[in-house]
C-alpha positions as YAML, in Angstrom:
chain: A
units: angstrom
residues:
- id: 1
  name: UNK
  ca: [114.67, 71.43, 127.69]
- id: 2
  name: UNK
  ca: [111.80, 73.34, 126.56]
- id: 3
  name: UNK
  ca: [109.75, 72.24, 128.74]
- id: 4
  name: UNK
  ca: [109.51, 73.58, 132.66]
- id: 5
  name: UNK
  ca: [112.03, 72.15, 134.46]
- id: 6
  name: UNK
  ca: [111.74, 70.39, 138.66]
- id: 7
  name: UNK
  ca: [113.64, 73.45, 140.09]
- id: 8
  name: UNK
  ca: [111.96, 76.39, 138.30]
- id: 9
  name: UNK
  ca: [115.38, 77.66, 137.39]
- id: 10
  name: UNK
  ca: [115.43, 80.72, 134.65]
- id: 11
  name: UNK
  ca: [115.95, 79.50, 131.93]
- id: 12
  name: UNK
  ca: [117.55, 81.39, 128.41]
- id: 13
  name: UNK
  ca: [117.67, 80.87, 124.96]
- id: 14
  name: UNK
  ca: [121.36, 80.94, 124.56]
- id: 15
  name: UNK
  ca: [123.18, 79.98, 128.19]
- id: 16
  name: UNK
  ca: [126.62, 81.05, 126.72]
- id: 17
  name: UNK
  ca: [125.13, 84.06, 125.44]
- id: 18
  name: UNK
  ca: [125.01, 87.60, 127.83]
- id: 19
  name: UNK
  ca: [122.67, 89.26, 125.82]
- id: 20
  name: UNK
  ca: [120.36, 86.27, 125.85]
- id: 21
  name: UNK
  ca: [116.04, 86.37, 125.88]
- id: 22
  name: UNK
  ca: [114.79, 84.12, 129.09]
- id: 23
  name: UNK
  ca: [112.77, 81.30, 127.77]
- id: 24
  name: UNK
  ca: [109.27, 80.98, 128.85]
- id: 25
  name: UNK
  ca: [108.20, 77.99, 130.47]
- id: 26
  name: UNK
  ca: [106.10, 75.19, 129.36]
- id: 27
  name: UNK
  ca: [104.93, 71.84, 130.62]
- id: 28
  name: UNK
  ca: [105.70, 68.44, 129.07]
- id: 29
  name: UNK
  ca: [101.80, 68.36, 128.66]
- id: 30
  name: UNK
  ca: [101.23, 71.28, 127.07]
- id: 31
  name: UNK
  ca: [104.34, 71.27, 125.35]
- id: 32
  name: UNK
  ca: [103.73, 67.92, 123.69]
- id: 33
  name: UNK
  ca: [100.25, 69.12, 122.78]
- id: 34
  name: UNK
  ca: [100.74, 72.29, 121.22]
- id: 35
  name: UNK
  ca: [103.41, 70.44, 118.66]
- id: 36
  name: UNK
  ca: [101.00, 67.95, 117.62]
- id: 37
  name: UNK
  ca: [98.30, 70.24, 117.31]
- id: 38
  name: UNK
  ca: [100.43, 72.29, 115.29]
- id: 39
  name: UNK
  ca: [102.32, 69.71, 113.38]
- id: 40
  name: UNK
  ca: [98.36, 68.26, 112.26]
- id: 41
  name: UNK
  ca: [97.06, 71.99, 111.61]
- id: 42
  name: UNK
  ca: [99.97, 72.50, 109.19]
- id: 43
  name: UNK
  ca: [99.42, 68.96, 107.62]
- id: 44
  name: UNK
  ca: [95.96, 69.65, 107.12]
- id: 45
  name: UNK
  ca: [96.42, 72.92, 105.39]
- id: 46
  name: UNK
  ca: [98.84, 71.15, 103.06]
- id: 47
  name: UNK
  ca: [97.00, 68.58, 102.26]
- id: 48
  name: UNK
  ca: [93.84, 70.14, 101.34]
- id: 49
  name: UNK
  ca: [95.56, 73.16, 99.26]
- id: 50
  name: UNK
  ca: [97.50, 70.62, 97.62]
- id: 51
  name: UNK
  ca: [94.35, 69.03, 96.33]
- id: 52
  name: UNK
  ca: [92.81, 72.23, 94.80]
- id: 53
  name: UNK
  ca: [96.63, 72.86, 92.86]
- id: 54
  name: UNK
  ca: [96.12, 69.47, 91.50]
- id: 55
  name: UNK
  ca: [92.49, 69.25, 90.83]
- id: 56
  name: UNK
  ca: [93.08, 72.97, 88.54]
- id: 57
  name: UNK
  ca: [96.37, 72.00, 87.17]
- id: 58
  name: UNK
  ca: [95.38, 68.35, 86.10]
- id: 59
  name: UNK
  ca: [92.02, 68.71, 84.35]
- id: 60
  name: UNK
  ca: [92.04, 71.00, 81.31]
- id: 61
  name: UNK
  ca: [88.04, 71.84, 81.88]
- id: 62
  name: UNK
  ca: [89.10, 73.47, 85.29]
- id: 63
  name: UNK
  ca: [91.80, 75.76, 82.82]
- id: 64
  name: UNK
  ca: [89.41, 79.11, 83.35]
- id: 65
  name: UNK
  ca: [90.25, 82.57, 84.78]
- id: 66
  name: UNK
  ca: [88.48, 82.43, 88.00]
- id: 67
  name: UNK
  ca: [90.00, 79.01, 88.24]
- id: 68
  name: UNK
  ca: [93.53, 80.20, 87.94]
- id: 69
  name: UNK
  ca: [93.19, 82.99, 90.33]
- id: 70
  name: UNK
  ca: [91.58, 80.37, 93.14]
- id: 71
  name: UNK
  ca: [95.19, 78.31, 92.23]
- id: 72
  name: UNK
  ca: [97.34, 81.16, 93.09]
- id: 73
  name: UNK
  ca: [95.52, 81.96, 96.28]
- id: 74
  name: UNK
  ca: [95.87, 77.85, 97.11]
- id: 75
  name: UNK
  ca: [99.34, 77.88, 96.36]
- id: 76
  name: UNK
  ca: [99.84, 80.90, 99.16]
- id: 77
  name: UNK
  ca: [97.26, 79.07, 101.14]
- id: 78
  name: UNK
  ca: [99.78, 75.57, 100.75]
- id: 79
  name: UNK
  ca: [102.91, 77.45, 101.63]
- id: 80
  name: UNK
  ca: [101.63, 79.07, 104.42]
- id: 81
  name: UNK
  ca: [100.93, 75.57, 105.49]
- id: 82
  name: UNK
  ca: [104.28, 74.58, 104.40]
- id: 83
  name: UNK
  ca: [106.50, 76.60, 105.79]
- id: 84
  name: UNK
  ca: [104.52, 79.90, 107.51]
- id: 85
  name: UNK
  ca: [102.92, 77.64, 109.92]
- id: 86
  name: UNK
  ca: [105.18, 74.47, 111.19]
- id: 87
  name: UNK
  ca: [108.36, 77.80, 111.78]
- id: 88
  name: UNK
  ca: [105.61, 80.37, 113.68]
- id: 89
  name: UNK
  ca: [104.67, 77.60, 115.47]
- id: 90
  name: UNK
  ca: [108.18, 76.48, 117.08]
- id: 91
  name: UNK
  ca: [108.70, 79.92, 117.79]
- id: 92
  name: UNK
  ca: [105.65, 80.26, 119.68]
- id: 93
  name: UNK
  ca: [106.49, 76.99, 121.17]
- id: 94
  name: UNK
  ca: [109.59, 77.06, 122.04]
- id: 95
  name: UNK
  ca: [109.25, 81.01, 123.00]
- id: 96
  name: UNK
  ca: [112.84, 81.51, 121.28]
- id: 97
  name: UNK
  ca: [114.46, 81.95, 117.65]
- id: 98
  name: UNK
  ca: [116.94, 79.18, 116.83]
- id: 99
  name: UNK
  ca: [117.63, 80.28, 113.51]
- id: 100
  name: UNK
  ca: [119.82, 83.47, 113.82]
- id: 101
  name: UNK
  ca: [119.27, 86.59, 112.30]
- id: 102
  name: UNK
  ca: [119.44, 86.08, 108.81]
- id: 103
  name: UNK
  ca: [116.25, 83.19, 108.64]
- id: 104
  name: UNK
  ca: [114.67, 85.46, 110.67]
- id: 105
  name: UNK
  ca: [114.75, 88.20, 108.10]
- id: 106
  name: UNK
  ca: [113.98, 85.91, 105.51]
- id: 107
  name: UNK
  ca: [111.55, 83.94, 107.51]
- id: 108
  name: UNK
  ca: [109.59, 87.84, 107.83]
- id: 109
  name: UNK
  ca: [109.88, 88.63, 104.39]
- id: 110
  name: UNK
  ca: [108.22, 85.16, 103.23]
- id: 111
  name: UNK
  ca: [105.07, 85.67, 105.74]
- id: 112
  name: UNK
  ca: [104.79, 89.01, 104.73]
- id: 113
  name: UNK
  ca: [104.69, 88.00, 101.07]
- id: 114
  name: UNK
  ca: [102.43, 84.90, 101.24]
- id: 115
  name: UNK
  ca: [99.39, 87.43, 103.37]
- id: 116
  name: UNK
  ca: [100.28, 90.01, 100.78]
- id: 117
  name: UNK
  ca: [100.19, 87.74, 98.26]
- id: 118
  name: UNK
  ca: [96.62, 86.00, 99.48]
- id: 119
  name: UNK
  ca: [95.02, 89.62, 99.50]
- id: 120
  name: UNK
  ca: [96.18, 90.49, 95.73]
- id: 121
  name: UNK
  ca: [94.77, 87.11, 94.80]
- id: 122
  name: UNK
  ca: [91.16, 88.54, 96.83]
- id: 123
  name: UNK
  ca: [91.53, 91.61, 94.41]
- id: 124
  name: UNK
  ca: [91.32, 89.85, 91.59]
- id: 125
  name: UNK
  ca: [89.39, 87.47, 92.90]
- id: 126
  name: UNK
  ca: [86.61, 90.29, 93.00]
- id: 127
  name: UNK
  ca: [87.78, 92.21, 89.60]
- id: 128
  name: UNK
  ca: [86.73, 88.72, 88.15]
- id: 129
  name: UNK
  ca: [83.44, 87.93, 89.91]
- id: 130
  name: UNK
  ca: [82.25, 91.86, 88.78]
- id: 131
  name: UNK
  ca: [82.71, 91.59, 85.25]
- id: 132
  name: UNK
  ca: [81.09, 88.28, 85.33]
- id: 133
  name: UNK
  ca: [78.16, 89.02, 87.15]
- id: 134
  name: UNK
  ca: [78.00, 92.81, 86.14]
- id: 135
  name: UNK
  ca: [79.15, 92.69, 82.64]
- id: 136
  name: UNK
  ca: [78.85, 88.87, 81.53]
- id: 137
  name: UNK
  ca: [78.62, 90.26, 77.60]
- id: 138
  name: UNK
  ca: [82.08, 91.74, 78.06]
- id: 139
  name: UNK
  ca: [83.68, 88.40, 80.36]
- id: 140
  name: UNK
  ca: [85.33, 86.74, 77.76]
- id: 141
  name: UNK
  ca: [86.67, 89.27, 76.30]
- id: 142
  name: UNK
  ca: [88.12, 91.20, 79.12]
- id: 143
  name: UNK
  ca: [88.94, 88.35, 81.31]
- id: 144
  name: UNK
  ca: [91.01, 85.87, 79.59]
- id: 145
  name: UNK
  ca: [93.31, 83.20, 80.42]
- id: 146
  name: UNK
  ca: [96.59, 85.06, 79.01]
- id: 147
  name: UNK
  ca: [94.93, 88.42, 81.08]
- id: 148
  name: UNK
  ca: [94.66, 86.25, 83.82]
- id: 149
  name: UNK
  ca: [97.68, 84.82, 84.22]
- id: 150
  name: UNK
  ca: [99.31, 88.15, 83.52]
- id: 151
  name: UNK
  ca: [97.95, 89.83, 86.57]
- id: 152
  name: UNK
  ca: [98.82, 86.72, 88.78]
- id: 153
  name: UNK
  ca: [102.16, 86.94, 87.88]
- id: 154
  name: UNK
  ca: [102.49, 90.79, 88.70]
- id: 155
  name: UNK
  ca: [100.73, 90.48, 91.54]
- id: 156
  name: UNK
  ca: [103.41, 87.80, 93.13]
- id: 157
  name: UNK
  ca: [106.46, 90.01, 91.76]
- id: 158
  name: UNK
  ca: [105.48, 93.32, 93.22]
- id: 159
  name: UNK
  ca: [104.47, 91.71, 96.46]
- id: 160
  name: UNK
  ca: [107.71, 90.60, 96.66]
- id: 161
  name: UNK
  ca: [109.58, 93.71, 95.41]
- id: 162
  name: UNK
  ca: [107.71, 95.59, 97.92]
- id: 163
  name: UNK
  ca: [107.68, 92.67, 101.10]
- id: 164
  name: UNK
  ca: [111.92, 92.91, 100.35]
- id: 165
  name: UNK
  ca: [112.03, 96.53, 100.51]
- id: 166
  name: UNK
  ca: [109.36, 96.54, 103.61]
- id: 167
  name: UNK
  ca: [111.71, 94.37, 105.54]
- id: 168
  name: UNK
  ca: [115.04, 95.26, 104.21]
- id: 169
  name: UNK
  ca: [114.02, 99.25, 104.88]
- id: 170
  name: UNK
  ca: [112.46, 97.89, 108.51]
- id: 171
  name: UNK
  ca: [115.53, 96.00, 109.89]
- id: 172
  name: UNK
  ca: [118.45, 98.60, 108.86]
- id: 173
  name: UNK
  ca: [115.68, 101.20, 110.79]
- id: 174
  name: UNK
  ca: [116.26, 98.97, 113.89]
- id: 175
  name: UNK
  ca: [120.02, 98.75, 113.47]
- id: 176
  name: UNK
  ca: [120.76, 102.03, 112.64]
- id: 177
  name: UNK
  ca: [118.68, 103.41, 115.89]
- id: 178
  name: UNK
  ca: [120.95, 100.66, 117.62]
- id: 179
  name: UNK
  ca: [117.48, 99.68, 119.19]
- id: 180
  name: UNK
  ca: [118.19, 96.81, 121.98]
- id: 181
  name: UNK
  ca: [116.89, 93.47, 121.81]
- id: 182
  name: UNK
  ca: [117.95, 90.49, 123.09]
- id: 183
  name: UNK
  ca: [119.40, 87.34, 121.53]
- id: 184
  name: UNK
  ca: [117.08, 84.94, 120.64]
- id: 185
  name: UNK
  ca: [113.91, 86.82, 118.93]
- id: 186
  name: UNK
  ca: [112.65, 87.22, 115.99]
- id: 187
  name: UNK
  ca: [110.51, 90.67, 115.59]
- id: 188
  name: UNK
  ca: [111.08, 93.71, 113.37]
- id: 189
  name: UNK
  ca: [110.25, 97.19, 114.45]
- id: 190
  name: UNK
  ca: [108.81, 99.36, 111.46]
- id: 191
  name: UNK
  ca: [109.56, 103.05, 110.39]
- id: 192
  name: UNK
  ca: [106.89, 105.54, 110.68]
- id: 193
  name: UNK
  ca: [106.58, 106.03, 106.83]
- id: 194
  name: UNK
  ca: [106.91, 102.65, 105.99]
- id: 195
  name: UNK
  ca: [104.02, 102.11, 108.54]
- id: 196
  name: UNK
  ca: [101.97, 104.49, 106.76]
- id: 197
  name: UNK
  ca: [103.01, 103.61, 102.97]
- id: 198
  name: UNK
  ca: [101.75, 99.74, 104.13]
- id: 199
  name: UNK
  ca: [98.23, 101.28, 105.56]
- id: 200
  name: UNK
  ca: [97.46, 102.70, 102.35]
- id: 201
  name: UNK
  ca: [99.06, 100.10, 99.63]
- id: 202
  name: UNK
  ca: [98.02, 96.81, 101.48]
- id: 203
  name: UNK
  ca: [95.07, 97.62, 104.04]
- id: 204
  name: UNK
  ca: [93.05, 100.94, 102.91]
- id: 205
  name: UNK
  ca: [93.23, 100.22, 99.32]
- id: 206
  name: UNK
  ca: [92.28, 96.55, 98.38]
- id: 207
  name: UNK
  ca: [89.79, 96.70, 101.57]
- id: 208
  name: UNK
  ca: [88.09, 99.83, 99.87]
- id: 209
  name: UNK
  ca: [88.69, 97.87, 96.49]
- id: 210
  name: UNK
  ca: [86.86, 94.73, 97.16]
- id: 211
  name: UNK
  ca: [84.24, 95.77, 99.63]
- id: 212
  name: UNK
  ca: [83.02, 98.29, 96.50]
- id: 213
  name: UNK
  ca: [83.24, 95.41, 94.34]
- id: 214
  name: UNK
  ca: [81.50, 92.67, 96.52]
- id: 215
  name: UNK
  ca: [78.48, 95.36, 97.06]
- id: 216
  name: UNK
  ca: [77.88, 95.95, 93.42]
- id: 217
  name: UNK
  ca: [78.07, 92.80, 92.48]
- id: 218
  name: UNK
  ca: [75.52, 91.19, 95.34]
- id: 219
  name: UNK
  ca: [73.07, 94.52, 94.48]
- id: 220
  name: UNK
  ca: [73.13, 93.59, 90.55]
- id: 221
  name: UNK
  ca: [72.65, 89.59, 91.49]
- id: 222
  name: UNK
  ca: [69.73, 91.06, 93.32]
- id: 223
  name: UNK
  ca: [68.73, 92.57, 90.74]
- id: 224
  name: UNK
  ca: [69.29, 89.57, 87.99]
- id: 225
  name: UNK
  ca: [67.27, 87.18, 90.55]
- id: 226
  name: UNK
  ca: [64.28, 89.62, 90.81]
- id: 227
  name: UNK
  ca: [63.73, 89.51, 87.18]
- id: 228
  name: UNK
  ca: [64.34, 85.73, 86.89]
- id: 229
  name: UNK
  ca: [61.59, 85.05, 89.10]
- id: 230
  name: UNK
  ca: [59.27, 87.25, 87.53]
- id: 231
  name: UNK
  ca: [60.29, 85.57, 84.49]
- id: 232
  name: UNK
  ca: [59.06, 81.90, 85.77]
- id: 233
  name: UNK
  ca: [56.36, 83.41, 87.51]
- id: 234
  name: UNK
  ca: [54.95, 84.58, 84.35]
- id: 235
  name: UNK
  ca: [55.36, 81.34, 82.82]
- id: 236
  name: UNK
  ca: [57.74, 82.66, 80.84]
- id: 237
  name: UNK
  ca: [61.14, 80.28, 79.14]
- id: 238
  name: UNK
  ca: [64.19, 80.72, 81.17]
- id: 239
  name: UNK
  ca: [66.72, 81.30, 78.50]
- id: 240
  name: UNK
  ca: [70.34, 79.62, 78.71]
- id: 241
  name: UNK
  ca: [72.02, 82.99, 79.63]
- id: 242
  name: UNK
  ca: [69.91, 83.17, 83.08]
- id: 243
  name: UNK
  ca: [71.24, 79.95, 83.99]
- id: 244
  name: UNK
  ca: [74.56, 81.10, 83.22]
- id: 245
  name: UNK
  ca: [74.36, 84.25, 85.23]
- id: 246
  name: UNK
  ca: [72.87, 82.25, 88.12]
- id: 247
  name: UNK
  ca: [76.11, 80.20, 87.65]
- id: 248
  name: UNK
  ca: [78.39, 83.35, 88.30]
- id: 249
  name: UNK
  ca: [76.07, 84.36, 90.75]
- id: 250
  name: UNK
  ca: [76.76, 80.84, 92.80]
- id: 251
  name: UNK
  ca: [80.70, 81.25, 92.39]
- id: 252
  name: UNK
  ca: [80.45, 84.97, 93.51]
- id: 253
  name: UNK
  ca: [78.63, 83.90, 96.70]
- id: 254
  name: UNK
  ca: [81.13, 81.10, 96.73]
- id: 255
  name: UNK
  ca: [84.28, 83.24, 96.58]
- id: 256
  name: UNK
  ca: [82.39, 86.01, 98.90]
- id: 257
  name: UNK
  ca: [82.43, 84.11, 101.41]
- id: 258
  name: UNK
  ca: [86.16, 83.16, 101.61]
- id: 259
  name: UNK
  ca: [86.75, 86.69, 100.83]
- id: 260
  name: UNK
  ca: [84.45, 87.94, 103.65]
- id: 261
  name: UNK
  ca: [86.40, 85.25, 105.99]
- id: 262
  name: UNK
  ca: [89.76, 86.36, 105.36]
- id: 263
  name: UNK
  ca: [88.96, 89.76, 106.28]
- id: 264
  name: UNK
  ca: [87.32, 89.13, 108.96]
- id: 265
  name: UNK
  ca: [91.06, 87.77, 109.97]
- id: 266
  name: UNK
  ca: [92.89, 90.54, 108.35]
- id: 267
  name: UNK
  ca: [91.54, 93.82, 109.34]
- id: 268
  name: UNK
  ca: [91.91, 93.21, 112.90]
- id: 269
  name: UNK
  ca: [95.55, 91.68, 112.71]
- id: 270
  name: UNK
  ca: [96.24, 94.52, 110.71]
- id: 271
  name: UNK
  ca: [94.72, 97.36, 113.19]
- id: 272
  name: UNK
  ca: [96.36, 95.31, 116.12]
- id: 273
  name: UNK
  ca: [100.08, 95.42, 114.67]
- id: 274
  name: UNK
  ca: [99.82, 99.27, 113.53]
- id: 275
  name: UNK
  ca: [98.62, 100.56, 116.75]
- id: 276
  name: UNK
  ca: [101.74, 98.06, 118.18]
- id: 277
  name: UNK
  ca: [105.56, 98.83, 118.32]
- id: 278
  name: UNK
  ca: [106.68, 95.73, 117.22]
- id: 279
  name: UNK
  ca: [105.08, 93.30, 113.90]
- id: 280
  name: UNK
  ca: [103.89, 89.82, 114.84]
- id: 281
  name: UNK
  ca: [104.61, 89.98, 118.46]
- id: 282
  name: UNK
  ca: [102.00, 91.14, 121.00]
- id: 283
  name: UNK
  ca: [99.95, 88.09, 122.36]
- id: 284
  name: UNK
  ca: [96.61, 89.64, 120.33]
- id: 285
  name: UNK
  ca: [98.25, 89.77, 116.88]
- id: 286
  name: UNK
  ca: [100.12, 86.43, 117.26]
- id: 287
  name: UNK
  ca: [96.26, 85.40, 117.99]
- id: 288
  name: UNK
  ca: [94.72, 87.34, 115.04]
- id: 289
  name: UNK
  ca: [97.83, 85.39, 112.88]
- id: 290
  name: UNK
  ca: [97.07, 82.25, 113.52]
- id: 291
  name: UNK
  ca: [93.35, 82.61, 112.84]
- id: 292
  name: UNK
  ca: [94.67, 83.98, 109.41]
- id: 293
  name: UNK
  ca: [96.58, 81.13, 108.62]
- id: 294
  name: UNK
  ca: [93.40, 78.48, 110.11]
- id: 295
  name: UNK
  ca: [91.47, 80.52, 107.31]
- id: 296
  name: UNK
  ca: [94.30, 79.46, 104.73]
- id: 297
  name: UNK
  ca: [93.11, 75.72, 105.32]
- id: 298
  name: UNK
  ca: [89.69, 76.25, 105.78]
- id: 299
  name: UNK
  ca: [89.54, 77.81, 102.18]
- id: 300
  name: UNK
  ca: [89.14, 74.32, 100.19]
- id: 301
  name: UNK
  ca: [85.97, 73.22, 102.99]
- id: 302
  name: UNK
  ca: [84.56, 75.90, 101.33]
- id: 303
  name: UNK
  ca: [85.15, 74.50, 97.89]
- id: 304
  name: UNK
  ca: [83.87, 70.76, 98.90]
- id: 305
  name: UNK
  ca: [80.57, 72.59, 99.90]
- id: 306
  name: UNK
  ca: [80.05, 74.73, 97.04]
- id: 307
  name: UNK
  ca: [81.65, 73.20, 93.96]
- id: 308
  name: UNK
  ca: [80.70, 69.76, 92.82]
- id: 309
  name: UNK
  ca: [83.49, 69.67, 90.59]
- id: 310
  name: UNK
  ca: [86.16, 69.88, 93.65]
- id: 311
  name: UNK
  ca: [84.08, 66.84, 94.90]
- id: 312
  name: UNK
  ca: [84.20, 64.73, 91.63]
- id: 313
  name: UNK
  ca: [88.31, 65.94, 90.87]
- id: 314
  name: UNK
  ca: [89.14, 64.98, 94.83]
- id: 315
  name: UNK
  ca: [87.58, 61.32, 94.25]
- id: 316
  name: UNK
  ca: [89.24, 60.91, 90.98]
- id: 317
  name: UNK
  ca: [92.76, 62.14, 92.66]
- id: 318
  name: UNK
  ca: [92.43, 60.03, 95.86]
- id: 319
  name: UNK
  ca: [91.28, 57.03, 94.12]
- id: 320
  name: UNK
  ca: [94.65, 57.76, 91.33]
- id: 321
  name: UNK
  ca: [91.86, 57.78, 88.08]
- id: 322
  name: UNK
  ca: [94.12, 60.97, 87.20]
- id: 323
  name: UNK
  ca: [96.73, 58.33, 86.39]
- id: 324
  name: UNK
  ca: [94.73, 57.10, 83.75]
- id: 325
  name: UNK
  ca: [95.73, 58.06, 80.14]
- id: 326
  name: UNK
  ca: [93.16, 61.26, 78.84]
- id: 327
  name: UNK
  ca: [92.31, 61.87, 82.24]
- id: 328
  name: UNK
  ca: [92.70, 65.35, 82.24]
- id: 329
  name: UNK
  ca: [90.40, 65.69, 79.62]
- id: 330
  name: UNK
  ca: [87.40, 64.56, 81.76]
- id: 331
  name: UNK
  ca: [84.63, 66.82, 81.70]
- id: 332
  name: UNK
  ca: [85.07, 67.50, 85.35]
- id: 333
  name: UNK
  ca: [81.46, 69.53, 85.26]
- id: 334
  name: UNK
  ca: [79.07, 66.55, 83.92]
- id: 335
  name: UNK
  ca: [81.06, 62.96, 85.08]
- id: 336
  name: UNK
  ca: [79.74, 61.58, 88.44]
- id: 337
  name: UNK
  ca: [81.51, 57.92, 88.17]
...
């Protein structure tokens, strides 16, 4: 049983096992509870993900480079959802690993990947919005779809070249140090070097990255608004290319604030598990995690309040119109029906 049994007896992962972790105790209450909260926070972040992969994929209007970069980031948003979440959650449930040694490996190097992952897709995420809003002369011809797609690509390969290595380089640390653990957890204990390689390569250097980026780009909107205004003020025409910066300007404040969300998540996870011995095991960091993956399905809210054309590709997906012959070559921007 998993949850707390009459006789308050100790209770272990593995009976038949010596080396076996004690399994925490839980009541049928809360132990009911916590799976279908769990099971419905996981389904949610599905879900919604889902409908942003669809929505960009189906309708050839949505085909653009910021558009592509906001599908890779749902589809590491989805399978967080999809697998990060609903496994995390039965170990924190259930207070043991069922799996054996090998899922848990894989099961580290898969989280690691799809966080990773999420803050290369931030990167470029901010790469784009500063050209747009900074250089908008020089957008289409420095940010492409072919460019685009390109760098999403990379991005997914060497995060997982470097997640494999991370966790490969971690575990055989553990073993060869013939650290003890018991049987039935799943942690990893990381080498000093690796440690410090990860500070620099995925904390120090896309943090320093995008906060640059974010700043310059909200002083130059500034800027661009300023002049706008004087513009109307003075009676003067508004010319198509000050709509279209305000445009950029909307998606940058848009994509800021998811951005400016997940960090909020990330840098203290990330200060909580260097300054710990162990990765994703300390009460505070299994905390911080969780809020991290909450902010992986609270990413397409965002969307539905920002971007009318989420709103008008959601209707036309839940009510199957995308079934209809042409129908991915609705002008997704203009159609209301």
């Amino acid at each position: 049983m998993a949850y707390e049994t009459e006789d308050h007896e100790t209770q272990y992962c593995f009976p038949a096992i010596n080396s076996s972790c004690i399994k925490g105790k839980r009541s049928r209450y809360e132990y009911s509870i916590m799976y279908v909260f769990f099971s419905l926070l996981s389904a949610w972040t599905v879900f919604l993900n889902l409908l942003v992969i669809i929505s960009i994929s189906h309708f050839k209007k949505l085909h653009t480079p910021t558009n592509l970069i906001i599908l890779s980031l749902a589809v590491a948003d989805m399978l967080i959802g999809l697998i990060a979440m609903p496994v995390d959650a039965i170990k924190l449930i259930e207070t043991c690993w069922y799996f054996g040694e090998t899922l848990c490996d894989l099961f580290m190097i898969i989280m690691a990947l799809l966080l990773s992952t999420s803050l290369s897709n931030l990167v470029l995420i901010a790469i784009d919005r500063y050209v747009a809003v900074c250089h908008p002369l020089l957008y289409p011809h420095k940010i492409t779809t072919t460019r685009t797609l390109i760098s999403i690509c990379l991005c997914w390969f060497f995060s997982s070249a470097y997640n494999i290595a991370f966790m490969v380089s971690g575990r055989y640390f553990v073993r060869s140090q013939g650290t003890e653990m018991c049987y039935g957890k799943c942690y990893l204990l990381i080498h000093i070097s690796w440690t410090v390689i990860d500070l620099f390569f995925y904390f120090l250097f896309p943090l320093t990255v995008i906060i640059t980026l974010y700043m310059r780009i909200f002083y130059v909107a500034h800027q661009q608004v300023k002049v706008i205004n004087s513009l109307m003020k003075g009676g003067k025409h508004v010319t198509e290319g000050s709509v279209m910066r305000k445009s950029e300007r909307k998606a940058a404040l848009t994509l800021g604030i998811i951005v400016t969300a997940y960090l909020l998540c990330f840098i203290p996870y990330y200060i909580l598990s260097l300054t710990s011995s162990t990765v994703i095991f300390s009460a505070p960091v299994t905390f911080i995690l969780w809020t991290l993956y909450v902010n992986s399905g609270m990413n397409p809210v965002v969307y539905a309040l920002f971007y009318r054309w989420f709103k008008i590709s959601v209707k036309h997906i839940l009510t199957l119109k995308i079934l209809k012959p042409g129908s991915s070559f609705l002008d997704i921007f203009t159609n209301y029906s």
